[in-house]
N, C-alpha and C positions, 0 to 999 in steps of 0.2 A: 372206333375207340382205339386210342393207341396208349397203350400199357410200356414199359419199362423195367426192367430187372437186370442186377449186379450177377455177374458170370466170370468166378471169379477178381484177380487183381486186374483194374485198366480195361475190361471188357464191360461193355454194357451190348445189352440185345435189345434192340425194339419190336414188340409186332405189331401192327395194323391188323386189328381183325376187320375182318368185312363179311358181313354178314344180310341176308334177306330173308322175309319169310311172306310172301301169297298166300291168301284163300279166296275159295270161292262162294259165295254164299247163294248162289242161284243153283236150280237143278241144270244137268246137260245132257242132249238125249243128241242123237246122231243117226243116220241113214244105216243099214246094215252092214256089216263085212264094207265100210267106207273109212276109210281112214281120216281123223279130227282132230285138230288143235283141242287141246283143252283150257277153258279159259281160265286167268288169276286175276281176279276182278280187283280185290281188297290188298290193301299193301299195310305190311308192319311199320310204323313210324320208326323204327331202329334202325330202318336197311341203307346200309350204303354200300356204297361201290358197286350195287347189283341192282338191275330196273329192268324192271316189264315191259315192252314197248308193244303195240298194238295187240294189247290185251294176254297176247302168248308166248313172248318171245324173250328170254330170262335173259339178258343183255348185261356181262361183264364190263367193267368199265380198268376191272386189273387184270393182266396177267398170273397165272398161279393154276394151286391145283385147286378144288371144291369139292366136298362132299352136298350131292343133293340128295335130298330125303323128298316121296312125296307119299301123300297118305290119302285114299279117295277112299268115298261111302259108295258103294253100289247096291243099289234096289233093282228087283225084279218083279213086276207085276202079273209074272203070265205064271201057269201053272207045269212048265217044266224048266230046267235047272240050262241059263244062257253066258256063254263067254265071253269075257271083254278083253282085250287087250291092249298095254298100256305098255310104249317104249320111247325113248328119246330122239329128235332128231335135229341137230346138229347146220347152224347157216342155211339150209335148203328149205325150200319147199317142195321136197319132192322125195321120191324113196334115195335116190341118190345120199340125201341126208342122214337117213337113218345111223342110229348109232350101232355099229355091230355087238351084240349077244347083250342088247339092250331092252329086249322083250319080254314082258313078263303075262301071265293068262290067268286068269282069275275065274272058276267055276259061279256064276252066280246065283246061291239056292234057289228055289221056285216058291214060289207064295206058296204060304199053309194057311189052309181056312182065309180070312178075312185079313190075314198079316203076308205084306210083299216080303219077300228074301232080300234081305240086307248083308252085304258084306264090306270089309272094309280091307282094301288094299295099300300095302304099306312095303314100299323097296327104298334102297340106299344106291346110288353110286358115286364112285370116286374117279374124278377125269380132270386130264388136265386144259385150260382153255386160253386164248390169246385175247389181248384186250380188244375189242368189241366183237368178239363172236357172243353165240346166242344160240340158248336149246330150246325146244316147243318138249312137252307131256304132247305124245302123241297119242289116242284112242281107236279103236273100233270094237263096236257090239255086235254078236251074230244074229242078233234080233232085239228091234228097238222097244222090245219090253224092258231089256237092261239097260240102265240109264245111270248117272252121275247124282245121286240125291241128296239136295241141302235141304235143311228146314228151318225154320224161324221156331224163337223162343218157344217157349209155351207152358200155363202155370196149370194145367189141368192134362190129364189127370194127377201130374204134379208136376212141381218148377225144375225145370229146365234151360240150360243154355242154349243157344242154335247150334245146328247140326251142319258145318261147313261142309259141303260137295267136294272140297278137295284142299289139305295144306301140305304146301312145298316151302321144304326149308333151304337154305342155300348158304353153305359157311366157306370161306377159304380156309385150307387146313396144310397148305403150302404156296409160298412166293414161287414167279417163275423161275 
């Protein structure tokens, strides 16, 4: 979307926003203490300048800075409290990639009675990228009782919307 406004006399500014938003609508469960792409299945019909490409990989198509926001459901099915952790990482496949003090740990309560422990995790960062770099939501659980939980609608025991496994948002919030 490119907007317009007067800046003072003889000045005009233009900005190009560019913006993305993924979700996940499937659950994601992953091997222990293993490091895992997390996937963005669903894509915002608004998003430009910004694409998914094999499923994980958040692919710039402008240079600039970005604010990424990503927000994940985590459930626990087992009866003590397990960690997951969720950081960026940047062109690689590999730890090489990783984003430095881009790691975040999230306690994940322990199922009470007959209800799994639900939390939901929610970070921001702000980096700057070159046109066609690409970051992955990187994960690992310390036990694959903690897992990525999405759910489908549901009108019982009342109406409900679905429960996305994971939405990452992706705005530019500076040109290069």
């Amino acid at each position: 979307m490119e907007t317009g406004f007067q800046l003072g006399v003889g000045f005009r500014i233009f900005l190009l926003l560019l913006i993305g938003a993924r979700f996940g609508t499937t659950s994601q469960t992953a091997t222990a203490n293993t490091p895992t792409s997390i996937y963005l299945r669903q894509r915002d019909t608004g998003s430009r300048g910004i694409r998914v490409v094999s499923g994980t990989q958040i692919t710039f198509d402008h240079a600039g800075v970005y604010s990424i926001t990503f927000s994940i459901q985590f459930s626990n099915t087992d009866n003590s409290i397990h960690d997951i952790n969720v950081w960026l990482r940047k062109n690689n496949e590999g730890s090489a990639g990783n984003v430095p003090a881009s790691d975040s740990r999230f306690s994940i309560i322990a199922k009470h009675g007959n209800v799994d422990g639900n939390v939901i995790g929610c970070v921001n960062f702000v980096l700057p990228v070159v046109a066609g770099d690409y970051l992955e939501l990187i994960w690992a659980t310390s036990n694959v009782a903690a897992y990525i939980h999405a759910e489908a609608a549901a009108t019982s025991p009342y109406a409900h919307p679905s429960i996305p496994g994971v939405i990452c948002t992706v705005v530019q919030v500076a040109s290069a």
